[in-house]
C-alpha positions, 0 to 999 in steps of 0.5 A, a space after each residue: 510672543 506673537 506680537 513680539 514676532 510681527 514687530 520683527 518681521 516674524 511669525 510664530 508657529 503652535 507646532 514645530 515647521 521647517 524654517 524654525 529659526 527660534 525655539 524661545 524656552 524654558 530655562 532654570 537658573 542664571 545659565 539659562 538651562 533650557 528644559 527638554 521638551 519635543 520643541 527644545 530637541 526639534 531646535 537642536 536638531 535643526 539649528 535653530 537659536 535656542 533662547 530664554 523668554 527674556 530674548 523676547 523682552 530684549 527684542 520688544 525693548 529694541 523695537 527689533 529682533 535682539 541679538 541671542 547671544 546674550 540670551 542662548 539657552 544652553 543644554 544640561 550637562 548629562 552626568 558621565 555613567 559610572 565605569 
């Protein structure tokens, strides 16, 4: 990941910063589900993109960063609470 991010003139980060531009996550599943975790809500909160390890494919592929578009990971829907 880290050399995917040099190559597009990024940098990865172990722990979450101001400035996050990309959470890359976990997902399940053709909708590209993202998992919850700390980094995935921190995304959310801020802005950030949130998108599947095959953005960071895409990316390495094109030599550059790849649009996330094709690559957002989406949120679970939360089921509706019986009324």
């Amino acid at each position: 990941m880290a050399r995917v991010a040099a190559a597009a003139g990024g940098r990865t980060v172990q722990r979450w910063a101001p400035g996050v531009t990309h959470v890359v996550c976990g997902v399940a599943g053709a909708e590209r589900v993202a998992k919850r975790t700390f980094k995935f809500l921190m995304g959310v909160l801020s802005g950030a993109w949130l998108v599947s390890p095959a953005w960071l494919a895409a990316c390495e592929a094109a030599g550059a960063a790849a649009p996330e578009e094709p690559h957002e990971a989406r949120p679970a829907r939360q089921p509706r609470a019986a009324s």
